[in-house]
C-alpha positions, 0 to 999 in steps of 0.5 A: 260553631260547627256546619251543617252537615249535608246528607249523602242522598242530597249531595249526589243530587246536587252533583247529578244536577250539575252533571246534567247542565254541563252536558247540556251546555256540550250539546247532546252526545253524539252517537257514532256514525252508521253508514249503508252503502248499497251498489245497485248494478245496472241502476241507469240514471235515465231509467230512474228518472223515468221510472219516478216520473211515471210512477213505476217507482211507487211514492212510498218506496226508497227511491222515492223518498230518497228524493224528496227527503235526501240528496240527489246527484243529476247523474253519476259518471263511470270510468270511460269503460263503464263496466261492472269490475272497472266501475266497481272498485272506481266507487269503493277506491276512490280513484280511477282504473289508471290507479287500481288496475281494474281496466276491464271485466276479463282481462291479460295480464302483462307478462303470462301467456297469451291464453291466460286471462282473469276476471276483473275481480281477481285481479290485484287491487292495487289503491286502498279500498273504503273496507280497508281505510274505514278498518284501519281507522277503527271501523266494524265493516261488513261487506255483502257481496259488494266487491270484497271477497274475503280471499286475503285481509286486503279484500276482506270486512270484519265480516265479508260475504262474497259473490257465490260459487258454482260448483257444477251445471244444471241439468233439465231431465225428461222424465217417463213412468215405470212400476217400481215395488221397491217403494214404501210410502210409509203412511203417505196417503196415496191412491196411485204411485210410479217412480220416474226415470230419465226418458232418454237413452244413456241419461240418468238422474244425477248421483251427488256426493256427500261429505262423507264421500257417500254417493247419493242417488236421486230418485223420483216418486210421481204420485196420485193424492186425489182419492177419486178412482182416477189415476190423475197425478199431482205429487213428486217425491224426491229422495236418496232412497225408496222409502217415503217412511224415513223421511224424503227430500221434497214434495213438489207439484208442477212450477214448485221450487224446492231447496235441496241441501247436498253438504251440511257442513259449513259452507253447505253446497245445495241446489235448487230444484223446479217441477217444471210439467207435470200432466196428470197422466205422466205423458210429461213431466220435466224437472230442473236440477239447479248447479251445486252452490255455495256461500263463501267468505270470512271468517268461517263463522260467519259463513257458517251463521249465514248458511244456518240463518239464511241458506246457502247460495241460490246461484244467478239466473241460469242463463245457459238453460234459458238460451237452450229453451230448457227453461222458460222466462218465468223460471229466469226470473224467479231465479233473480228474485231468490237471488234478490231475496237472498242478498237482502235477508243476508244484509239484513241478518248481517246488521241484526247480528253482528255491530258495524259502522259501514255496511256494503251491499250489492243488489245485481237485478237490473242489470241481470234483467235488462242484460236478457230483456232490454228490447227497445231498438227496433234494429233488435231481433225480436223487436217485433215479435208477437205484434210487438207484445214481446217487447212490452213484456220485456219492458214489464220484466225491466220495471219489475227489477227496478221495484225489486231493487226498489223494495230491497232498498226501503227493507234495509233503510227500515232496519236501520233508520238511525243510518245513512243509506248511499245508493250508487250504481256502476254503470247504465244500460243500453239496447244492442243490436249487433255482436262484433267478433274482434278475434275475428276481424283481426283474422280477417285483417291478416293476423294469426289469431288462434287459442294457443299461444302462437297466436300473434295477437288476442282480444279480450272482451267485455261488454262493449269493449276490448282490450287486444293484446299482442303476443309480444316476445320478451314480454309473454312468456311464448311471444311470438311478435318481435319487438321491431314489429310492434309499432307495424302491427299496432298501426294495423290493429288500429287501422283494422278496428277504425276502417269497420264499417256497419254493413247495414248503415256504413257508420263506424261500429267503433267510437274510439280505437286507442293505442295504450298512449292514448288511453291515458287520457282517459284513465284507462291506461295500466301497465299490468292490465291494459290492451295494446290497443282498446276499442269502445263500441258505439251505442247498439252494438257488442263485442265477442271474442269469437275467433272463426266465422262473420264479424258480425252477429245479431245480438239475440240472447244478450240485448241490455250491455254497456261498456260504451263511453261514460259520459253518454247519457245512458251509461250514467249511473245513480247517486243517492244519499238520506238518512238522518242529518242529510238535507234535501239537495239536487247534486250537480254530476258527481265521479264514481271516484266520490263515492269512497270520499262522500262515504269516508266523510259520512262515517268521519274518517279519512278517505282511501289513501289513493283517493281522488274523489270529493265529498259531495254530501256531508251530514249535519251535526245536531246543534246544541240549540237543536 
C-alpha cells in the first residue's frame, strides 16, 4: 500500500513552522552592538551636577534623560595633569600618560633641540587605542574629530574626520565709500551703489588664490535697496569681479554671516565672512574676514563627502581677534556655535551614510566658553565690572554651552536610538586669577633662559602646568648642561619653583614640583616626553611661557583652565551611559582609563592591548523569556 504523498506547499509550511520554534527556543536574534562615544571637552562634573539640579539642563534633554534612564558615575577622574591631550588618549587607550606617552598639551621630546616642542596630539601614541582594537576586532569605526586624526593607519577609523586646519589669519578691515563706474549691477535693483575700500594707508582687501593658481581679488559693493529718494545704505556685495551680472559671492547686511568657498576641490578651503557695522550713510562700516579652513582626514572620500554634504571647516572662535577688540563677544560666540553645529551635522552625516559599530565624537564648546568667560573668583580682574553684570553674562555665556552640548548630545541619541551613547569629559574647569611666567622665574632664579638653543633650561607650558627641561649635553643635540651638574640644577629648579610665594597672600602658587622620580607616582613619568621637573599650579592660578618681564600677571584674556591635580573636585569630569539595555545605576568614581574598557564591553570586543581600565557598565542581553 502505498503513502500518501504530501504537497510541496504543506511541507514547506511544516519545516517553516518548525524553523520558527526552534528560533524561539534560541531567543531572539541578536543584533550587533552600536556604540556613540562622545567627549565632551570641558564637561566639569561640579557644573553638570549644578546645571541639573537648577534646571539650566532641561528635563527633556540628554543629560538629563541619561540620568534618570542610564548610568552615572558620581564623577570621573583625570590623570594628575588634567589636561586636554593627556586625558584624551587616557580615555581612548585605557591607560595612563606613564604608558602612552602623552604627558602634556605642548611638550619636548628627549633627544631634539631645546627649541623644539610638539603638541600632545602629534605626539607618537605608543598603547593601542579603542579605533585600533575595535578594528582589529572586526569592527566599522568612524571617529569625528575625536583624538584621531587620520595622519597614518594607527590614527585612523574606517572613516576619520580630524580637528581642522587653519591655513592663514583673519583679518578685520575698516572701510570708506569711493564712486566707482566700473560696476554693473545687472538687474539688481538699486537706487544708490559705491564700492568700499579699506580706509586705512597701505592696507587692502585680501587677494586669495585659487587652485588654478588664478589671484582672486575681493571687492566690495555697499548698496542702497530702499527706493526712497534717500541715500540710506543696507546691502554689501562681495565679488571677485565688478560685475553684480554674472553672479557675486555674497549679499550681506550689518551682523550677517556669510560662507565664502576659495577652493573647490576637495578638501575645499573656505573662510567665513561678518558685516560687522554698516551706518546707512557709509560713516563706518567694518568686516570680518575669517582665516582660510580646511577639513582633513581619511580617506579622501570621505573628506570629499563631508566638504559637499557638510562644508568645510568653519574654524574655532577667534580668539586673537577678540583679544585685539576687533570683534566683539557675541561674534566669539557665534563662531563656537558654527563650530558646534558643524561637528554635529558631520557625525551625523557620518552615521546615515556610511555603517559603523562605534562612532567617536568630540563636542569642545564648554571648554572654549568657560576658557573665555569663567568668571566666578573675585581675585579675577573684571570680576566687578559694570556692577557686576559682566560676570552674570559670563555665567549666561557658560550655561549657554552646556545647553549646546546638551542639544548636540539629544541630536545624535535621536539618530541612533538602537545605540549605546557614553558621554565622557577630559577634565574640569576652574577660575584663575593669576599667570605665572616659568621661563621667568627660572631667569630670575639665575639660569640662563633664552629662545635658542644656549639656553641652560626651557619650560614647556600648558594649562596649570609645566614641564621644564634642561638642556642637557649628550642628550639634546646642543646641550649645554654638563651631565655632573644635572642634579645641582634640578635641586634649584625645584627649589626655585617650591620657594614661590604669592605676593598678595604669601601661599605657595605650586602644589606640586616633582623631580622625573617623583612623577612616577603618579603615572606622569615617560622617558620620551616627560620635564626634568613638572610643576602643578594651585587652584586660581596658570602658568606661561614667557621669558622676560614680572613672574606674575593677571589672568585677563584666559579666566577658565585646568591642568591642576585630578583628583580636585573641579577638575572631575563626566561618565555617562544609556541607551538600550543599560539600566539605571548611580556608578561609584570610575578612571578616564575605564572608558576604553566600558566601550570594548559595550561592543563586545576585548579592550586596547595595554588597557588598565574596568568595565564599570555592561549592557543586558534580552533574555529568551523577554
Amino acid at each position: 500500500m502505498k503513502g500518501k504523498r504530501h504537497s510541496p506547499f504543506v511541507v514547506l509550511s511544516v519545516l517553516l513552522f518548525l524553523g520558527a520554534v526552534l528560533l524561539s527556543a534560541q531567543g531572539p536574534a541578536k543584533t550587533q552592538p552600536k556604540v556613540i562615544v562622545v567627549l565632551v571637552d570641558g564637561a566639569a562634573d561640579w557644573l553638570v551636577d549644578a546645571y541639573l539640579e537648577e534646571g539650566v539642563l532641561p528635563p527633556d534633554g540628554a543629560f538629563a534623560r541619561m540620568a534618570r534612564e542610564g548610568a552615572r558615575a558620581e564623577f570621573m577622574t583625570p590623570p594628575e595633569s588634567s589636561l586636554t591631550a593627556p586625558a584624551s588618549h587616557t580615555m581612548v587607550t585605557g591607560t595612563w600618560p606613564d604608558r602612552h606617552a602623552i604627558t602634556g598639551n605642548t611638550l619636548h621630546l628627549r633627544g631634539e633641540p631645546i627649541t623644539r616642542s610638539l603638541r600632545g596630539f602629534d605626539v607618537r601614541i605608543e598603547a593601542e587605542t579603542l579605533w585600533e582594537a575595535a578594528r582589529r576586532q572586526g569592527k566599522k569605526v568612524i571617529t569625528v574629530a575625536a583624538v584621531a586624526d587620520g595622519s597614518t593607519p594607527e590614527r585612523s577609523g574606517d572613516q576619520t574626520l580630524a580637528y581642522g586646519r587653519r591655513l592663514g589669519s583673519s583679518l578685520v578691515i575698516n572701510l570708506k565709500p569711493r564712486d566707482d563706474d566700473r560696476w554693473s549691477v545687472g538687474e539688481e535693483k538699486l537706487e544708490h551703489w559705491r564700492e568700499l575700500y579699506p580706509a586705512g594707508d597701505g592696507s587692502h582687501l585680501p587677494v586669495f588664490e585659487n587652485e588654478s593658481g588664478q589671484k582672486l581679488e575681493l571687492k566690495l559693493l555697499a548698496a542702497d535697496t530702499e527706493f526712497d529718494g534717500r541715500e540710506a545704505f543696507d546691502t554689501v556685495f562681495l565679488d571677485f569681479d565688478h560685475d553684480l551680472g554674472d553672479g557675486y559671492l555674497a549679499r550681506m547686511g550689518a551682523g550677517d554671516w556669510t560662507p565664502v568657498l576659495l577652493q573647490a576641490r576637495s578638501p575645499r578651503i573656505g573662510s567665513w565672512f561678518k558685516l560687522l557695522e554698516l551706518e546707512p550713510d557709509l560713516s563706518r562700516a567694518r568686516i570680518y574676514i575669517g582665516a582660510p579652513q580646511q577639513n582633513r582626514g581619511t580617506p579622501a572620500e570621505y573628506v570629499a563627502a563631508i566638504d559637499a554634504e557638510v562644508g568645510f571647516w568653519p574654524g574655532e572662535p577667534d580668539d586673537g581677534a577678540l583679544n585685539r577688540g576687533d570683534i566683539d563677544e557675541r561674534t566669539w560666540l557665534e563662531q563656537g556655535e558654527r563650530l558646534t553645529d558643524f561637528l554635529r551635522d558631520a557625525a551625523l552625516f557620518s552615521m546615515k551614510r556610511y555603517e559603523f559599530d562605534l562612532l567617536l565624537a568630540y563636542n569642545p564648546t564648554p571648554d572654549e566658553v568657560e576658557h573665555r568667560f569663567m568668571l566666578f573668583d573675585p581675585r579675577q580682574p573684571g570680576y566687578e565690572d559694570e556692577g557686576g553684570e559682566k560676570r552674570r553674562r559670563y555665567l549666561g555665556y557658560i550655561q549657554d554651552s552646556y545647553r549646546q552640548a546638551d542639544e548636540h548630545l539629544k541630536r545624535l541619541w535621536e539618530g541612533a536610538p538602537e545605540a549605546t551613547l557614553m558621554v565622557a569629559s577630559d577634565h574640569g574647569m576652574i577660575p584663575e586669577h593669576t599667570r605665572v611666567a616659568v621661563n621667568a622665574l627660572l631667569a630670575r632664579a639665575g639660569f640662563r633662559v633664552t629662545p635658542d638653543e644656549t639656553t641652560e633650561v626651557r619650560a614647556y607650558t600648558s594649562g596649570a602646568t609645566a614641564h621644564i627641561y634642561v638642556n642637557l649635553e649628550g642628550r639634546e643635540p646642543e646641550g649645554v648642561v654638563k651631565r655632573k651638574e644635572l642634579k645641582r640644577v634640578l635641586r634649584r629648579i625645584v627649589e626655585a619653583c617650591r620657594a614661590l610665594r604669592d605676593p598678595a597672600t604669601g601661599e605657595p602658587v605650586f602644589d606640586r614640583v616633582l623631580t622625573r622620580e617623583e612623577q612616577r607616582v603618579l603615572r606622569m613619568e615617560h622617558p620620551r616626553t616627560s620635564g626634568d621637573v613638572w610643576v602643578n599650579g594651585r587652584p586660581g592660578y596658570s602658568v606661561s611661557s614667557r621669558m622676560e618681564g614680572e613672574v606674575f600677571e593677571p589672568a585677563t584674556s584666559v579666566r577658565g583652565n585646568h591642568g591642576h591635580g585630578g583628583l580636585r573636585r573641579e577638575m572631575k569630569a563626566i561618565f555617562f551611559v544609556a541607551g538600550p539595555g543599560i539600566a539605571p545605576a548611580w556608578l561609584p568614581p570610575v578612571a578616564s582609563a575605564d572608558v576604553a574598557a566600558t566601550a570594548s564591553a559595550l561592543l563586545g570586543i576585548q579592550p586596547p592591548k595595554q588597557n588598565e581600565g574596568r568595565a564599570v557598565v555592561r549592557k543586558k542581553e534580552p533574555s529568551a523569556v523577554e
